[in-house]
N, C-alpha and C positions, 0 to 999 in steps of 0.2 A: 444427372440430378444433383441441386447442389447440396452441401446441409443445412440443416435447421439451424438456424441463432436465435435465444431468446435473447434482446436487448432490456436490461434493467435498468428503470429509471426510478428514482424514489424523490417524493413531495414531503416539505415540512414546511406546514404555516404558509408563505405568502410562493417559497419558492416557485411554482406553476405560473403563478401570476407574472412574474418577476421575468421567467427564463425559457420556459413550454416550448410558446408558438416558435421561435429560434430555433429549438433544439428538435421541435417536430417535425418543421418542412424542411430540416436538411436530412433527417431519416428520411422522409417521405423522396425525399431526392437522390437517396444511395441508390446505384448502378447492379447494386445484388440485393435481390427482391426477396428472395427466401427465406424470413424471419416474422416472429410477432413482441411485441413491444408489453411488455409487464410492468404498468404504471400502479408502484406500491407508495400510499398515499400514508405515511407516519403520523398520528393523533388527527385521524380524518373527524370532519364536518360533513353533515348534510350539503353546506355551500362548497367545502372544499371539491366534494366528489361528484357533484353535478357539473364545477367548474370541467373535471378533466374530463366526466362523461363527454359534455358539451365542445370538449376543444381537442381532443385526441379519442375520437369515435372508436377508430379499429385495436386502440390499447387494451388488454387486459386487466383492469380494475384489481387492486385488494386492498382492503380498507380496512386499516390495524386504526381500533379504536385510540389504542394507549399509544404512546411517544416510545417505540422499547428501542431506541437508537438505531443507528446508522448499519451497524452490520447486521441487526437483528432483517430491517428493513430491508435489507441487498438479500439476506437468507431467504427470506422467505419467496422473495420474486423466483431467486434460483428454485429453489424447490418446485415452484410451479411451473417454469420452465422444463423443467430434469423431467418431469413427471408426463408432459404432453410433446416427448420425446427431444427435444432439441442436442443438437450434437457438442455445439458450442455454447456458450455461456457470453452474453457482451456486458460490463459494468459501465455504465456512464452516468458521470455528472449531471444534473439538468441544466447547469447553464455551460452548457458546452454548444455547437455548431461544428456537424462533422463533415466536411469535405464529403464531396458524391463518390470516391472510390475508396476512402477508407477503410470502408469492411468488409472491400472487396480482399484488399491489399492483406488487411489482418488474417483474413482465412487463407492468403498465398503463403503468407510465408508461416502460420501453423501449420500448414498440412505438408510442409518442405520436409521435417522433420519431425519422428513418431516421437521424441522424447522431447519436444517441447510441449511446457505445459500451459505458458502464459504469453500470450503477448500485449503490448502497451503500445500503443499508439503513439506518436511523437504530436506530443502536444505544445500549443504556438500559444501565446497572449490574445485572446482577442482584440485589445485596442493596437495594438503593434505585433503584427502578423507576422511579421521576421523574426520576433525573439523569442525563443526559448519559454517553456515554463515549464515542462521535464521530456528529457532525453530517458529515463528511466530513473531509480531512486538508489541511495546508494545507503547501506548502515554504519553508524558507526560503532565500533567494538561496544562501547558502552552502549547502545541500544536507541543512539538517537537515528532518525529517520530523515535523508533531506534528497530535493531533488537535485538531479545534475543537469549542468548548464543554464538553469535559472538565469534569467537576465542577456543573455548572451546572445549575437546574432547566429541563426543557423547556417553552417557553413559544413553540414554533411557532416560534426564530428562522429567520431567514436564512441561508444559508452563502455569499454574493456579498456576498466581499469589497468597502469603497469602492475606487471609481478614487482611484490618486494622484494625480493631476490633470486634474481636467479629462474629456471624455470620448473623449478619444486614444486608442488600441491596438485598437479593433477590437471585436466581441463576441466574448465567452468564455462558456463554460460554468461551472453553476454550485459545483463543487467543483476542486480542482485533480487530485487523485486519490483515490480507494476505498480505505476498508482493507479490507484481504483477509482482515480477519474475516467479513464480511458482502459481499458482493460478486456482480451479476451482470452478464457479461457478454455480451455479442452474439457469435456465430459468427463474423459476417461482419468485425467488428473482429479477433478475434485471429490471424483467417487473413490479416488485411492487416499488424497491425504483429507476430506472433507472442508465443508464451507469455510466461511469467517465464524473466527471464536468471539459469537455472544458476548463475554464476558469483557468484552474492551468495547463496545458501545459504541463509541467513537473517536477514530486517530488511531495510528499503528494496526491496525485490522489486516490491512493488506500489507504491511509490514510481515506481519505472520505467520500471515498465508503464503506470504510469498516464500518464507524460509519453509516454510512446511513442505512445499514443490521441492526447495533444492537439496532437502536432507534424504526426501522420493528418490531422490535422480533425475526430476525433472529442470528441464531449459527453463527459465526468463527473458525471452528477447523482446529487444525493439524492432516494431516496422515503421522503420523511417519514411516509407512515401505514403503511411499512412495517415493522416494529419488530421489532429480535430485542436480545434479554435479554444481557449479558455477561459470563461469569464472572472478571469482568478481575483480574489481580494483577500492581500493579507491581514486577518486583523489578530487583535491580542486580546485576550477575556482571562478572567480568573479561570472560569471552569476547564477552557482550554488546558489551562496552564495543566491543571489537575492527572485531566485523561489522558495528555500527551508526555508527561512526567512516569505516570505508574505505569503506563501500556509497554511502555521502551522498555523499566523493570523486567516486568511479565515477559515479555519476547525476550528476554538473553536469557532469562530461569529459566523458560522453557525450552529455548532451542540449543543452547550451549551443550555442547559435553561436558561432564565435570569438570574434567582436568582442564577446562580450558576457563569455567566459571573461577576457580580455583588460582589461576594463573591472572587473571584479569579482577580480581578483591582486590589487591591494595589502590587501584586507580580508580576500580568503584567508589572506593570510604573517599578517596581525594577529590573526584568531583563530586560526593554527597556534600561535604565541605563546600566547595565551591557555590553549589546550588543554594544551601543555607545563607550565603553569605547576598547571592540577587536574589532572592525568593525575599529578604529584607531589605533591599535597597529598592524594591520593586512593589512593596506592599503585598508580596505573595505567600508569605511566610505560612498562614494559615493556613493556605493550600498544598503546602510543603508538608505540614504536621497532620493534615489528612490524607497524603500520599503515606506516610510514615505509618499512620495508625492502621490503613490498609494492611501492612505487611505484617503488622502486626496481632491482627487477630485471624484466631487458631483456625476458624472455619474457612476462610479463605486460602491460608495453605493447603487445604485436603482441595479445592480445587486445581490451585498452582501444581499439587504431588500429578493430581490425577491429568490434566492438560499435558506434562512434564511426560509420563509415561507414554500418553498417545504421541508426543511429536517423537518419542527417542524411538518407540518401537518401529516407527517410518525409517527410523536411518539408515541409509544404504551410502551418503555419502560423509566420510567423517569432516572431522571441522577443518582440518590444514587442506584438503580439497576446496573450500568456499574462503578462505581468508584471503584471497588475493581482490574478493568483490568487498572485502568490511574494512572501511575507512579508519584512520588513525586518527586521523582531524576532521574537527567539530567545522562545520558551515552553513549557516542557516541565511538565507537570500539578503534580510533586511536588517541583519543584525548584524553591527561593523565592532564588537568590541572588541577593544583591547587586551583587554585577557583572554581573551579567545585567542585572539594573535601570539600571545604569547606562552598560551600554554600549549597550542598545536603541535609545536615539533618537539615539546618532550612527551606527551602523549603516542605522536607520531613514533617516537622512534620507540616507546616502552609495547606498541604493537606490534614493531618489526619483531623485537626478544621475544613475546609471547609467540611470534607464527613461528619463529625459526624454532621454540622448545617441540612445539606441535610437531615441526617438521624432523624431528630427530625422533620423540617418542613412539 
C-alpha cells in the first residue's frame, strides 16, 4: 500500500485561468495514483470557484473569502490534508507541469531516510527545459534567500555546498531549504516543527520552514530525477520589495542563536546602509522606512519574542552544524551589480570569521 499525498495548489485572481489545465493533466498523468489534490482558492468568487469546480472536478475546493496570503493559503490546504490522514504533504506552484514520475521519485527518495523532512524537486524553466531554475535554495548569512543553479544548464550538479574550512561543523544535509514551488514534505516533520509562519504572507515562508526542519534535525534534500517544469517570471513590485526585505529580517531574529545574531550586527548595520542607499536610487525608499517602522513597533516584537522561542525550543542542531549550507555572497539571478561584485568577498570572508568564532565556542 502506497501513502497518502495531499498535493496543494493555491489560486489568486486569474492564476487558474492562466496555468490549471497544465498543471492538471500532468498530475492526472503521474505514475503514483495515491493522493488527492486540495485546490485552495485565495479571495474566491462565485466565477472563480465554479471555474475550478468545472475544470478540476476530483480537487478538493476551500474557498477563503479574504486574500490572507500565500502561506496562510498553503496552511490551510495542509491542515485539510493532515486531517483526512495524508502521510506526505506535496507544495506546488500552479503554473508548474510535473513530469509523470516525479512523485513517484519524491516519495523514493523520502522514505530512504527517516530523518529526512523535505524534499524539493529539481526544477527546470519551462520555455528552456535544460536549464535550471532551482537545484535547491541556499541563505545568505544576512537572511537573503536565492536559488541555486539559476540560469545554468543541468549537468547532474551537486547542491552541497564546500566546507569553509576544513571538515568542522558536523554533517548537514544536502540543500539548506525547498522552494515551495516544488516541495514534499514528511507528516511526521511538520507536526514536530509546524506549518508556515502566517506572519510572512508571502516570500521567505519556506525560507523558514525550511530552517525550522534543520534546527529539528531534520534533512532538506534534492531529488534530482524528479523534475517539474517552471513557468517562472521574474518580476519586481514595490510590495515585493517590502515582504522579501522584512521576511529575511524575521528568519535570522528567529532562527539565529544569539551569539551568532551578536556576531553578524556589525555587517547587518553595513548592508542596512547599503539597502538605503538602492532603496533610493530605485524609488524604494518608502518601502525601506516601512520595513523600519515594522521593527519598530512594540507589538510586533512580542510576536518576533514569541516565533523566536518556538524556533529555539526546536533546537537540537546548533548554528556551526548548518553554516557550511549559509552563503557569504549575495546572488540574485537577474541582478549583475557591481556592488554586489564587489562587496562579496569582504562579506564572504567576514562569514568565514564568524563560522570559525562558532567553531571554537
Amino acid at each position: 500500500m502506497y501513502p497518502k499525498v495531499g498535493i496543494i495548489l493555491v489560486n489568486y485572481k486569474d492564476y487558474a485561468t492562466r496555468f490549471l489545465q497544465d498543471c492538471r493533466d500532468s498530475l492526472r498523468a503521474q505514475n503514483y495514483s495515491d493522493f488527492q489534490v486540495y485546490l485552495v482558492d485565495n479571495a474566491t468568487s462565485a466565477e472563480s470557484k465554479k471555474y475550478l469546480q468545472e475544470n478540476y472536478a476530483e480537487a478538493k475546493i476551500i474557498a477563503n473569502i479574504n486574500n490572507d496570503g500565500f502561506a496562510k493559503g498553503n496552511n490551510d490546504g495542509m491542515k485539510m490534508a493532515l486531517a483526512d490522514g495524508c502521510e506526505y504533504i506535496f507544495l506546488l506552484n500552479m503554473d508548474t507541469v510535473v513530469a509523470p514520475n516525479a512523485l513517484a521519485e519524491m516519495i523514493k527518495v523520502v522514505e530512504a531516510d527517516e530523518k529526512i523532512g523535505a524534499v524539493q524537486a529539481r526544477l527546470m524553466l519551462w520555455e528552456k527545459k535544460n536549464i535550471i531554475n532551482s537545484i535547491g535554495n541556499i541563505t545568505h548569512f544576512l537572511g537573503f534567500g536565492y536559488s541555486v543553479g539559476y540560469g545554468k544548464e543541468w549537468k547532474g550538479q551537486t547542491t552541497t555546498p564546500k566546507p569553509l574550512l576544513g571538515k568542522k561543523g558536523g554533517t548537514v544535509p544536502k540543500i539548506f531549504y525547498p522552494s515551495g514551488a516544488a516541495v514534499l514534505f514528511k507528516k511526521a516533520a511538520l507536526v514536530e516543527v509546524g506549518l508556515f509562519d502566517e506572519e510572512y504572507w508571502m516570500y521567505n515562508e519556506d525560507q523558514e520552514l525550511g530552517w525550522r526542519l534543520l534546527l529539528a534535525g531534520w534533512k532538506n534534500i534534492l531529488a534530482p530525477d524528479a523534475v517539474v517544469y517552471h513557468k517562472y517570471e521574474f518580476s519586481r513590485s514595490i510590495s515585493k520589495y517590502y515582504w522579501m526585505d522584512r521576511n529575511r529580517i524575521l528568519a535570522i531574529l528567529e532562527c539565529y542563536d544569539i551569539l551568532t545574531l551578536i556576531l553578524i550586527a556589525p555587517a547587518f548595520l553595513i548592508m542596512e546602509l547599503g539597502l538605503v542607499l538602492f532603496s533610493l536610487q530605485n524609488g524604494l525608499f518608502n518601502e525601506k522606512l516601512k520595513v523600519w517602522n515594522y521593527f519598530l513597533t512594540a507589538k510586533n516584537w512580542q510576536y518576533i519574542k514569541t516565533a523566536r522561542a518556538r524556533n529555539q525550543k526546536l533546537r537540537k542542531i546548533k548554528d556551526r552544524a548548518i553554516a557550511k549550507l549559509i552563503s557569504g555572497k549575495i546572488w540574485y539571478q537577474e541582478i549583475g551589480d557591481w556592488k554586489l561584485r564587489l562587496i562579496n568577498p569582504i562579506f564572504n570572508a567576514y562569514w568565514v570569521l564568524v563560522w570559525v568564532v562558532l567553531t571554537i565556542v
